[in-house]
C-alpha positions as CSV (number, residue, x, y, z in Angstrom):
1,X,7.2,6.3,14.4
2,X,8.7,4.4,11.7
3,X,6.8,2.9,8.7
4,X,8.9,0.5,6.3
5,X,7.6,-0.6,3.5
6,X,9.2,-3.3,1.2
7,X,8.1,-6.1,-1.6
8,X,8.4,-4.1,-4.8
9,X,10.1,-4.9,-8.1
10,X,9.7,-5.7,-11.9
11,X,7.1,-8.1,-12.8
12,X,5.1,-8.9,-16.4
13,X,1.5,-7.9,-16.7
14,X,-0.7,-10.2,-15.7
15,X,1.5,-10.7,-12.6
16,X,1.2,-10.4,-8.6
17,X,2.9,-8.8,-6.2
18,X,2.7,-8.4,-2.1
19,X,4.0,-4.9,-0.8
20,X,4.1,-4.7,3.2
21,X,4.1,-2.2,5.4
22,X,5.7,-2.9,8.9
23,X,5.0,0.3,11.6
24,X,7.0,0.7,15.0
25,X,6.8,3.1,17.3
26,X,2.8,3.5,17.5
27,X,0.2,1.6,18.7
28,X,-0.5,-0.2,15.4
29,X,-3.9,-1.4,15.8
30,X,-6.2,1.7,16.4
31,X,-5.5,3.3,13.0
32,X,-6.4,3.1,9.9
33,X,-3.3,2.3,7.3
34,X,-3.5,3.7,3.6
35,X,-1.6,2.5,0.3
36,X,-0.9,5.3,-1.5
37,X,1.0,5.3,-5.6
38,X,3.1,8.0,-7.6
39,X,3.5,7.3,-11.1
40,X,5.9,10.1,-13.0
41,X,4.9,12.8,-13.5
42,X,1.8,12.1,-11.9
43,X,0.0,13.1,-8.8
44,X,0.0,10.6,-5.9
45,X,-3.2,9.0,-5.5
46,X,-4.5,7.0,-2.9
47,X,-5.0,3.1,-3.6
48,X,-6.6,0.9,-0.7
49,X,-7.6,1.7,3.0
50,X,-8.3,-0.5,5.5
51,X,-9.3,0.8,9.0
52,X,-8.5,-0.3,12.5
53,X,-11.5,-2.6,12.5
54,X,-10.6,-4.3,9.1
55,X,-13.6,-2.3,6.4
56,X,-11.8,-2.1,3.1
57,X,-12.2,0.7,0.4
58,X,-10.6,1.0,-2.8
59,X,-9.7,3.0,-6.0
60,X,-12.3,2.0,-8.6
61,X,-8.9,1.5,-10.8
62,X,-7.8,-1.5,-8.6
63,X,-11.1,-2.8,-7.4
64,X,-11.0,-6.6,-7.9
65,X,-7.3,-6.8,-8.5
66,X,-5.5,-5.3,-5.2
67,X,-6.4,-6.7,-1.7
68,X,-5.1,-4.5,1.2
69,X,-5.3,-6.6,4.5
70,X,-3.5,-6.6,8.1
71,X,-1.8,-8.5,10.8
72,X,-2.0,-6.2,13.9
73,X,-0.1,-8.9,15.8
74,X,3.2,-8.4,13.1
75,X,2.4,-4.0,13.1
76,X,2.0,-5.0,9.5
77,X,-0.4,-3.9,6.4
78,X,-0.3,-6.0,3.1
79,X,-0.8,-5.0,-0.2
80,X,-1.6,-8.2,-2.3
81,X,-1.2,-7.0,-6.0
82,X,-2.9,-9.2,-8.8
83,X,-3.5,-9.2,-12.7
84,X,-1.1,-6.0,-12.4
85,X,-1.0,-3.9,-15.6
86,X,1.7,-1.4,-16.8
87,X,-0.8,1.4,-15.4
88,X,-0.2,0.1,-12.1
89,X,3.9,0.9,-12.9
90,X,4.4,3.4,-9.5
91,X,6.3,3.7,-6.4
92,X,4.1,2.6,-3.3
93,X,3.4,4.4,-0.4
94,X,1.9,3.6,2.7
95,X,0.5,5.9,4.9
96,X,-0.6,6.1,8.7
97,X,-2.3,9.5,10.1
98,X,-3.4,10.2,13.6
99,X,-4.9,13.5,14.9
100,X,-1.9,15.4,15.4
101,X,0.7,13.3,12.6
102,X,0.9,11.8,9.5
103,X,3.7,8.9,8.7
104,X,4.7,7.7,5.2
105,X,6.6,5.0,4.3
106,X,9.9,4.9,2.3
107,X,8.1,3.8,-1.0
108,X,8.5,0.3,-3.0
109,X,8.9,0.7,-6.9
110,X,6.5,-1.5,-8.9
111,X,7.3,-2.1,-12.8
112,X,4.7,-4.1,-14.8
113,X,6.2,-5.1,-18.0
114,X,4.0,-5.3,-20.8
């Protein structure tokens, strides 16, 4: 199982960003997919959910702002990233876990520039 993840980089606040997730190796559509962030020195902390049947949860920090959706016909998970903030400055995780495994993706670095 391989999650990639990619769409990251430097943006000004105020800005958007889409992260994606592609998976391979797993039947995509019967799990939930996670977005997870790191900032330094900081704990990782998880950002936006979505299940296998599409219900959406979020961090109260993001609510409003971040929209996590998917495209089980691309094995893909989107991140869509708006009105960033240098708080949201982190490398981006996401996340697949089944009974028996969890996967994580490379990470994506976002910088929001104040």
């Amino acid at each position: 199982v391989q999650l990639q993840a990619s769409g990251g980089g430097l943006v000004q606040a105020g800005g958007s960003l889409r992260l994606s997730c592609t998976a391979s190796g797993i039947t995509f559509s019967i799990y939930a997919i996670d977005w997870y962030r790191q900032a330094p020195e900081k704990e990782r902390e998880l950002v936006a959910a979505i299940s296998s049947g599409a219900i959406t949860t979020y961090a109260d920090s993001v609510k409003g702002r971040l929209f996590i959706s998917r495209d089980n016909a691309q094995n893909t998970v989107y991140l869509l990233m708006t009105s960033l903030k240098p708080e949201d400055t982190a490398v981006y995780y996401c996340h697949l876990g089944t009974t028996w495994d969890t996967y994580w993706g490379q990470g994506t670095q976002v910088t929001v520039s104040s």
